[in-house]
C-alpha positions as CSV (number, residue, x, y, z in Angstrom):
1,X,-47.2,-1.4,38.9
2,X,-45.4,-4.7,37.7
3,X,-42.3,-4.0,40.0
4,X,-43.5,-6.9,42.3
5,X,-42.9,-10.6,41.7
6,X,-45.2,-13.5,42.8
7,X,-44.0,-15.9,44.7
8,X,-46.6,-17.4,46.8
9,X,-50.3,-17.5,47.7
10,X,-50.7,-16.9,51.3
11,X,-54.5,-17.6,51.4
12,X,-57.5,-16.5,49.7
13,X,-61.1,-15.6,51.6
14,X,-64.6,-13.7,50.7
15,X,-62.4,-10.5,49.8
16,X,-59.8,-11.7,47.7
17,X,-56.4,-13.5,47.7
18,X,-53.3,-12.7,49.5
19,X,-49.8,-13.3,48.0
20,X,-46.0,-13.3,49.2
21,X,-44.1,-10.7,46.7
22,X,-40.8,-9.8,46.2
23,X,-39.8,-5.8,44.8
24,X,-37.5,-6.4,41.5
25,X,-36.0,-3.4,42.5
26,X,-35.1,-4.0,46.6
27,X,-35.5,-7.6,46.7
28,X,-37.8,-6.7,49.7
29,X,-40.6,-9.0,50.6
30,X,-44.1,-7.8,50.6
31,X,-47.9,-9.1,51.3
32,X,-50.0,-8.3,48.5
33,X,-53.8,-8.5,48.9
34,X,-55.9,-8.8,45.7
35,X,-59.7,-7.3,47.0
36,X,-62.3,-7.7,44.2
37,X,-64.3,-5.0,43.2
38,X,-67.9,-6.5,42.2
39,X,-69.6,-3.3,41.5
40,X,-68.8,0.4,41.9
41,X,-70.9,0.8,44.5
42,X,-68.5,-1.5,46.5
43,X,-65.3,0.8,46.3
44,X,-65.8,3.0,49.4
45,X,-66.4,-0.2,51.8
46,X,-63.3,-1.6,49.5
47,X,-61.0,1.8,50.1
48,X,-62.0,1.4,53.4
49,X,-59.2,-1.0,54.5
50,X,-56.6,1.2,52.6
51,X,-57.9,4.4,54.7
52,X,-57.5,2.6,57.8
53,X,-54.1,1.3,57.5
54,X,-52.7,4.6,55.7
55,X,-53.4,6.4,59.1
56,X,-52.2,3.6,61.5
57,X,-48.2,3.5,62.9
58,X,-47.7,1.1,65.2
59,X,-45.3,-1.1,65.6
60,X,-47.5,-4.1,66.7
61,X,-49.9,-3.2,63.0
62,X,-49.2,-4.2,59.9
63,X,-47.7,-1.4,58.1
64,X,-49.3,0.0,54.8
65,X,-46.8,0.5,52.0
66,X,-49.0,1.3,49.0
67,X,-52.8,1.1,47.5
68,X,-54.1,1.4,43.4
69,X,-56.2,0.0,41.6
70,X,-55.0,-3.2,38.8
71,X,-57.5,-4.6,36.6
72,X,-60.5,-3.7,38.5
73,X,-59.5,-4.9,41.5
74,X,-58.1,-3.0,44.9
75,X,-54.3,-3.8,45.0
76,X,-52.8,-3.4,49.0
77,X,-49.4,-4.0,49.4
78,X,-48.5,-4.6,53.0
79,X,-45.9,-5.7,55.3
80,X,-44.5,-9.1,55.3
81,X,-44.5,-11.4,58.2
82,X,-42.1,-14.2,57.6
83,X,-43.3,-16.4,60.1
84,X,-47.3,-16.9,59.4
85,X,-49.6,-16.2,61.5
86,X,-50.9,-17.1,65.0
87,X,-53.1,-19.5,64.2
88,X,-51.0,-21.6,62.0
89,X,-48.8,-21.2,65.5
90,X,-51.6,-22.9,67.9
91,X,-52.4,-25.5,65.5
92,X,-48.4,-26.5,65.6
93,X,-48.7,-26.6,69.7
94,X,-52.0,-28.5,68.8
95,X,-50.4,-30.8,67.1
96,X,-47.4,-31.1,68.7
97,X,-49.5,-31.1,72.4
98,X,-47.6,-28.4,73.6
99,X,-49.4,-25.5,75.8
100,X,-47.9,-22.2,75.8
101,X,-45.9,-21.2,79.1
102,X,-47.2,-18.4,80.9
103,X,-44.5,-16.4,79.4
104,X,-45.7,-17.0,76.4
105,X,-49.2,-16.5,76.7
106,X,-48.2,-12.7,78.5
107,X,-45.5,-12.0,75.9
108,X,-47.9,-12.5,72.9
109,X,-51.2,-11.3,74.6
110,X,-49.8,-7.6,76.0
111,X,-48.7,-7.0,72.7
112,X,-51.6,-7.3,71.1
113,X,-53.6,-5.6,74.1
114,X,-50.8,-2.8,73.3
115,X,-51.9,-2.8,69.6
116,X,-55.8,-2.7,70.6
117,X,-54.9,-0.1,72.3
118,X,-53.7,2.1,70.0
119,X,-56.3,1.0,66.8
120,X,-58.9,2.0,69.8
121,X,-57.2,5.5,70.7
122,X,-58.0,6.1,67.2
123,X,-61.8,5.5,67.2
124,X,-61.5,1.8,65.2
125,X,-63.2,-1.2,65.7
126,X,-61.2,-4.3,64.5
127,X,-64.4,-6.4,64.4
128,X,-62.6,-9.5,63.4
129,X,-59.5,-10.4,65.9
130,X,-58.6,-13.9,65.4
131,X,-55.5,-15.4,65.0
132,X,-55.7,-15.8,61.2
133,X,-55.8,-12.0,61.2
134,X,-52.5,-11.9,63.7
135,X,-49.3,-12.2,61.6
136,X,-45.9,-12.8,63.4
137,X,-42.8,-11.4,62.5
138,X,-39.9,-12.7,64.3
139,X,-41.0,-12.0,67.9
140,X,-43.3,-9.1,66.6
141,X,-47.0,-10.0,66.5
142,X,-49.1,-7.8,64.0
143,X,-52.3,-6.9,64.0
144,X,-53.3,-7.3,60.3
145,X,-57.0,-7.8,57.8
146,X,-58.9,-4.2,58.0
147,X,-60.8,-5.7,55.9
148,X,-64.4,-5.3,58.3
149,X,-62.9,-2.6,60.2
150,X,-64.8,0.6,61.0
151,X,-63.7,4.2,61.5
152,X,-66.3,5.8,64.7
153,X,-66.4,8.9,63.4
154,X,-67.8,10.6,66.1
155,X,-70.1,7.9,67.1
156,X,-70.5,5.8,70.2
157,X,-72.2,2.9,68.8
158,X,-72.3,1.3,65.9
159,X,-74.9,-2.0,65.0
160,X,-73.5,-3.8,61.5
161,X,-73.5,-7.2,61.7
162,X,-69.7,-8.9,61.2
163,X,-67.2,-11.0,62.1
164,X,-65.9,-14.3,62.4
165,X,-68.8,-16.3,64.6
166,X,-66.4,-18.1,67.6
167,X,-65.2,-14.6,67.6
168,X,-68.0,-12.4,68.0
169,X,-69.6,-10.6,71.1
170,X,-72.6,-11.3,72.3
171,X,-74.3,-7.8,71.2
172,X,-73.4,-8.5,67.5
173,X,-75.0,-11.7,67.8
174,X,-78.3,-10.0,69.6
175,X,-78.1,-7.4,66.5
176,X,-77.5,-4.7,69.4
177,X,-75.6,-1.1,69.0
178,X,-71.9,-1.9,69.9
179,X,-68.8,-0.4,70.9
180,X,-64.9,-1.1,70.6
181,X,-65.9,-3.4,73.8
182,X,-66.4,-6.7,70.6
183,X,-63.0,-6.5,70.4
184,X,-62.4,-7.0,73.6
185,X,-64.6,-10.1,73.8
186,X,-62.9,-11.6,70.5
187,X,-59.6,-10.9,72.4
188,X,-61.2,-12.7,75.2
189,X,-61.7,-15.8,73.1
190,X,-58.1,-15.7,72.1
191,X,-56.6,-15.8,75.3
192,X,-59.1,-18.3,75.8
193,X,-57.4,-20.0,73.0
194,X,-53.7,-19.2,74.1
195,X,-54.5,-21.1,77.5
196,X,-56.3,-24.0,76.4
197,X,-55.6,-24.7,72.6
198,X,-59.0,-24.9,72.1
199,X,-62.2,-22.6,71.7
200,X,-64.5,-21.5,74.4
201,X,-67.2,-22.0,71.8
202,X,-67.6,-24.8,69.6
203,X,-70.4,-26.6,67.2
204,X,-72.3,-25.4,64.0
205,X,-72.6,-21.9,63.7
206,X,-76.2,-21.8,64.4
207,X,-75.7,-23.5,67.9
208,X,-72.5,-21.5,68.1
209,X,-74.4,-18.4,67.8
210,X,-77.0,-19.2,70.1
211,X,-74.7,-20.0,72.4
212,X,-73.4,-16.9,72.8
213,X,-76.7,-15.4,72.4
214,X,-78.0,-17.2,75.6
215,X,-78.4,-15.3,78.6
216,X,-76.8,-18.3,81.2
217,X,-73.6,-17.9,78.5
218,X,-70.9,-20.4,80.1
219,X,-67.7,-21.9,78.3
220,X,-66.2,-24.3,79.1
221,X,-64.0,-23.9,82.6
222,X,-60.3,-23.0,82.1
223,X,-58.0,-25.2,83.7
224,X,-54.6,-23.0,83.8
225,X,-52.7,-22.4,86.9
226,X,-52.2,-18.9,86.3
227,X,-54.7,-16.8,88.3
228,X,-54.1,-13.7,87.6
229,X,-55.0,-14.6,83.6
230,X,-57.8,-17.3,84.7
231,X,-59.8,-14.0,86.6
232,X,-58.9,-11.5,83.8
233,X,-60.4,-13.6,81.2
234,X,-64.0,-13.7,82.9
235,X,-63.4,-9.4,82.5
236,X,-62.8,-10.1,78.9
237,X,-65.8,-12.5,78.4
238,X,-68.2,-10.6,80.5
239,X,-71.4,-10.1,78.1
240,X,-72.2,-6.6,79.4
241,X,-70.7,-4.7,77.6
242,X,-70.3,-1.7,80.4
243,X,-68.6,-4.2,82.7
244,X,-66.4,-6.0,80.0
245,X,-62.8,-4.3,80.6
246,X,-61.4,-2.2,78.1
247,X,-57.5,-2.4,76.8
248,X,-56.6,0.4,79.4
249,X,-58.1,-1.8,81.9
250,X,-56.1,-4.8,81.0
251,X,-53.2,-2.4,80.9
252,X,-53.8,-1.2,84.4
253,X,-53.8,-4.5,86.1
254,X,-51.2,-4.6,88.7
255,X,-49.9,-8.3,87.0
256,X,-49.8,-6.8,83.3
257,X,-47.9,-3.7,84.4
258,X,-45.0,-5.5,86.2
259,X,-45.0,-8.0,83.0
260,X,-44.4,-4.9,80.9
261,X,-41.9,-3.3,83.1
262,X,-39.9,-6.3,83.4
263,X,-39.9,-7.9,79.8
264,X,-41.9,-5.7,77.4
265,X,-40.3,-2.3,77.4
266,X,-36.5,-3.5,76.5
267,X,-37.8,-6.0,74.2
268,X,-39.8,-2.5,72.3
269,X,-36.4,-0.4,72.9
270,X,-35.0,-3.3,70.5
271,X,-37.0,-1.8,67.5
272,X,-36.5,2.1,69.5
273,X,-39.8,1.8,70.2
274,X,-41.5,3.4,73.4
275,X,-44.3,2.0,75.2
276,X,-43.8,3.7,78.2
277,X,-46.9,6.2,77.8
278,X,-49.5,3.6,77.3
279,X,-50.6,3.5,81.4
280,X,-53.3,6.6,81.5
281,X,-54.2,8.0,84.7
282,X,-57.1,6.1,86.7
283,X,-59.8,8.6,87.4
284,X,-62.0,7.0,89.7
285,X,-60.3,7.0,93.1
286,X,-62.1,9.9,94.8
287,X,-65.3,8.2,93.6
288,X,-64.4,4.3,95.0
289,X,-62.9,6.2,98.3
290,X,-66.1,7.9,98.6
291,X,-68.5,5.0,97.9
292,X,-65.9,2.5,100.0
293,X,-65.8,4.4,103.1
294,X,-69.8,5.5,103.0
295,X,-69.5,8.9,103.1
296,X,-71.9,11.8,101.9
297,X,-70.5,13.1,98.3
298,X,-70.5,16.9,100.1
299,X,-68.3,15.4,103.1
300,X,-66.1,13.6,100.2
301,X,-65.5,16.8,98.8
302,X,-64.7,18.7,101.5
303,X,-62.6,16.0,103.0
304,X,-60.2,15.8,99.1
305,X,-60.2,19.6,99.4
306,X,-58.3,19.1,103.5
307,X,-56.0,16.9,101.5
308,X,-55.1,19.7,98.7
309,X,-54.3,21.6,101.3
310,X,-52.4,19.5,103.3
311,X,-50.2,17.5,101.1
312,X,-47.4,18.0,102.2
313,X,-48.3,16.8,105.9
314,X,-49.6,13.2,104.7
315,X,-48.9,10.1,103.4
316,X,-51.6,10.0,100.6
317,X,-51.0,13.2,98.2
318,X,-53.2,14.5,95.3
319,X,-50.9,13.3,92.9
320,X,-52.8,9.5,93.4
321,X,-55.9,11.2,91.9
322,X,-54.4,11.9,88.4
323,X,-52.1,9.3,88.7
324,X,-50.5,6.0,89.6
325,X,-47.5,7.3,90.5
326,X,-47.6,5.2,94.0
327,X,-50.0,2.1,95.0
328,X,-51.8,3.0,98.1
329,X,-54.0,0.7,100.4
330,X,-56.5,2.4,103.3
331,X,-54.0,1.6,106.1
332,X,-51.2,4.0,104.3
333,X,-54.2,6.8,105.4
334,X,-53.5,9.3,108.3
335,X,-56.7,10.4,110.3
336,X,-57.8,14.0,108.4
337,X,-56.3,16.6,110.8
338,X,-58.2,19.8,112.1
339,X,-58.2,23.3,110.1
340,X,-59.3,26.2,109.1
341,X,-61.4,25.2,106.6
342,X,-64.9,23.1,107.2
343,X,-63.9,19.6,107.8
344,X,-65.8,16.3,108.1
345,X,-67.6,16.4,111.4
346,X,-66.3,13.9,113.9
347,X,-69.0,11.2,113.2
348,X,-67.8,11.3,109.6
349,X,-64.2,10.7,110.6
350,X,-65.1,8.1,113.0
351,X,-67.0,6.4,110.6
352,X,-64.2,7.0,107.9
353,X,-61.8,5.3,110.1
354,X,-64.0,2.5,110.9
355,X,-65.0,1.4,107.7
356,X,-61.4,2.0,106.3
357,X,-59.9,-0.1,109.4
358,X,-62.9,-3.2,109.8
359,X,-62.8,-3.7,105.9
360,X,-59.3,-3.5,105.1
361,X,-57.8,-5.9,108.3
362,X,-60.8,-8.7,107.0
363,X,-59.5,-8.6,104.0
364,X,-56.0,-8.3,104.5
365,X,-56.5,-11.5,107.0
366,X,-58.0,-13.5,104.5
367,X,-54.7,-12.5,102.4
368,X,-52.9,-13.2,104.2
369,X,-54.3,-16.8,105.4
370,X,-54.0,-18.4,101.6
371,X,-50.6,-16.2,100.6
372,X,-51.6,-12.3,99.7
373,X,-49.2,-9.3,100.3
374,X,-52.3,-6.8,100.1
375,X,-49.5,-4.3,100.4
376,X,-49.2,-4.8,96.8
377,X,-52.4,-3.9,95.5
378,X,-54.3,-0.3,95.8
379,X,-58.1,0.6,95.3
380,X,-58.2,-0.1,91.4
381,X,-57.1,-3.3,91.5
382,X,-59.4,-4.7,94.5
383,X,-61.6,-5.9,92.1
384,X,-59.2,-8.7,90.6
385,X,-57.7,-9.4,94.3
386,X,-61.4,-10.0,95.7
387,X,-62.0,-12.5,93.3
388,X,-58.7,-14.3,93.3
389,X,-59.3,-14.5,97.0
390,X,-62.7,-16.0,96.3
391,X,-61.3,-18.8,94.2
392,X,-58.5,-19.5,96.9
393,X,-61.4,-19.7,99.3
394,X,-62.8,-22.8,97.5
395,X,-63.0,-25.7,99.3
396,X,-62.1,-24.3,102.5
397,X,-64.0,-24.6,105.5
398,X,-66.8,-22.5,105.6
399,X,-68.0,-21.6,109.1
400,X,-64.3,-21.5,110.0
401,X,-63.9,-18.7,107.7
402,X,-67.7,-17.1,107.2
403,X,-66.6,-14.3,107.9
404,X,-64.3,-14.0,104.6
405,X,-67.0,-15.7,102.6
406,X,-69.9,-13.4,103.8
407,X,-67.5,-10.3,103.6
408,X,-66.3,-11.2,99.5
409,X,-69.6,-12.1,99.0
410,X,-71.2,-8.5,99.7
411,X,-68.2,-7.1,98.4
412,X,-67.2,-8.5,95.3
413,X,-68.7,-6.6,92.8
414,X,-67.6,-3.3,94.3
415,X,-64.5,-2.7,92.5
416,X,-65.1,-4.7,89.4
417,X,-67.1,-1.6,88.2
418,X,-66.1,1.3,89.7
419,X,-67.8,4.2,87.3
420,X,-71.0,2.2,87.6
421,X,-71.3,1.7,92.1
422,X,-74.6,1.3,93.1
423,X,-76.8,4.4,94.2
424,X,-76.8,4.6,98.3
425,X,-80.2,4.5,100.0
């Protein structure tokens, strides 16, 4: 296998040593990664990484080209990003004291939630996303460094301690079972990163660690103007794991969605690749509707099977329960007409009504007061609109607007966790 040339080392870590190639044959560039092989009983966690990347084809991944074994070590040749990686990038802007614009910050972080997205789909865990191990090629970012990755196999959890320490989720630090949900918190940190230039946690690794072991975890406070980003990072960095969002939550957030429509999928068509299945259906609507508007799970039931049959007649059509095809809010709802079949008695519909009317016009007043179209948002994304709200409430005047602080204050954690509402008394 001498076909490839040296012509650079690219770095060197606990695994082995990285080097820029060129094929005598192409003149194509290359990354290859040297892995040592201390013992034989190291060469199934060492073929791991080749495993891994053999089955991945993504266009935000670093592509596999070819695996062997040379001299007793474990030879990977991968693709080569000309332009380093991202943290050689945010040391520049460090340097240079340049933040990242907003576009920047969306353009490289939805790519990389797009990448996630896809290593997750096929039951990996990264375990170490960190901008060392996120190459960037042109205007491509790659997800690269399998080396600590795990296949799921079947399995929800998984408890092996690893990982990069500013980059690891509180459960790996508490030795607890985890999920693909570390990923998400490492990706957390980075976007962290992206909008500060700086780490959320810092110091030796002992008080590193036990900083994010601590219960009353807090980082230090994010002063970016971007909202929408500021309120999504505290769903990255949420240390319950349940809660923390996963990359198809990111993906459904109304903000990401129109960054994506408007920038991201022409910039993919320029490598004629589609993104334009990665938004999966949001299951939970009957559920919220049902816990939002108080009503008895039989009633809920009997009231979705009215709408079945009367789709045609109304507003709000079946098609919103498998998916987004439109954004609705309560007020879009019609009162549930009369029919053959058993409908909600008339306290149920009153009470329907009620709650759908007195809860939506609060909230659509507070809206509007500080500059929200709550046109624009539907049940799903409640969550992230009640807690903007909350922060554009700050520093106003609380007994003129108690009833917005009271009502946000009940309310806020109601959408933020729809498959997990609380049980009704």
């Amino acid at each position: 296998m001498n076909k490839y040339i040296v012509e650079k080392n690219l770095g060197s870590g606990s695994y082995g040593e990285t080097y820029k190639v060129k094929d005598i044959e192409t003149n194509e560039y290359f990354c290859k990664k040297i892995v040592k092989v201390p013992q034989l009983g190291d060469i199934p966690k060492v073929l791991e990484e080749g495993r891994i990347l053999s089955g991945m084809n993504h266009i935000n991944v670093v592509k596999l080209y070819n695996n062997y074994f040379e001299n007793g070590n474990f030879i990977i040749i991968m693709e080569y990003a000309e332009n380093g990686d991202l943290w050689q990038l945010i040391e520049k802007r460090k340097r240079e004291k340049k933040v990242f614009s907003d576009y920047e910050i969306m353009f490289f972080f939805i790519q990389l939630v797009i990448g996630l997205n896809y290593i997750h789909t096929n039951k990996i865990i990264h375990r170490d996303i960190k901008p060392k191990n996120i190459l960037i090629k042109g205007e491509l970012l790659l997800i690269a460094d399998f080396g600590v990755s795990i296949i799921m196999n079947g399995r929800d959890y998984t408890n092996t301690t690893t990982g990069t320490p500013q980059y690891i989720s509180p459960e790996i630090c508490n030795k607890k079972g985890y999920t693909n949900k570390t990923d998400i918190w490492s990706l957390g940190v980075l976007l962290y990163e992206l909008m500060t230039l700086s780490l959320p946690f810092e110091g030796k690794r002992e008080t590193l660690i036990k900083n994010i072991q601590s219960e009353c975890t807090i980082f230090k406070p994010v002063n970016h103007s971007n909202e929408d980003l500021s309120s999504l990072l505290f769903k990255l960095l949420c240390r319950d794991p349940v809660k923390r969002f996963s990359t198809q939550d990111i993906l459904n957030q109304v903000f990401v969605r129109e960054f994506i429509e408007n920038h991201m999928v022409e910039f993919y068509k320029k490598y004629n690749f589609s993104i334009e299945n990665i938004f999966k259906p949001i299951p939970t609507f009957k559920k919220v509707f049902t816990y939002v508007n108080n009503i008895d799970e039989d009633d809920s039931e009997k009231m979705f099977a009215i709408m079945e049959q009367m789709k045609d007649r109304m507003r709000i059509t079946t098609d919103h329960f498998d998916a987004l095809s439109k954004e609705i809010t309560p007020s879009s709802q019609k009162p549930i007409e009369s029919t053959p079949l058993e409908s909600p008695s008339p306290t149920a519909n009153k009470q329907i009504n009620a709650n759908i009317n007195g809860k939506y016009d609060l909230l659509k007043k507070v809206a509007t007061e500080i500059g929200f179209n709550l046109e624009d948002y539907c049940f799903e994304t409640h969550g992230m609109l009640i807690e903007l709200l909350r922060s554009k409430l700050e520093g106003k005047d609380k007994k003129k607007y108690s009833n917005c602080f009271n009502y946000l204050a009940n309310k806020e954690n109601l959408f933020l966790n729809p498959n997990k509402l609380p049980q009704k008394q």
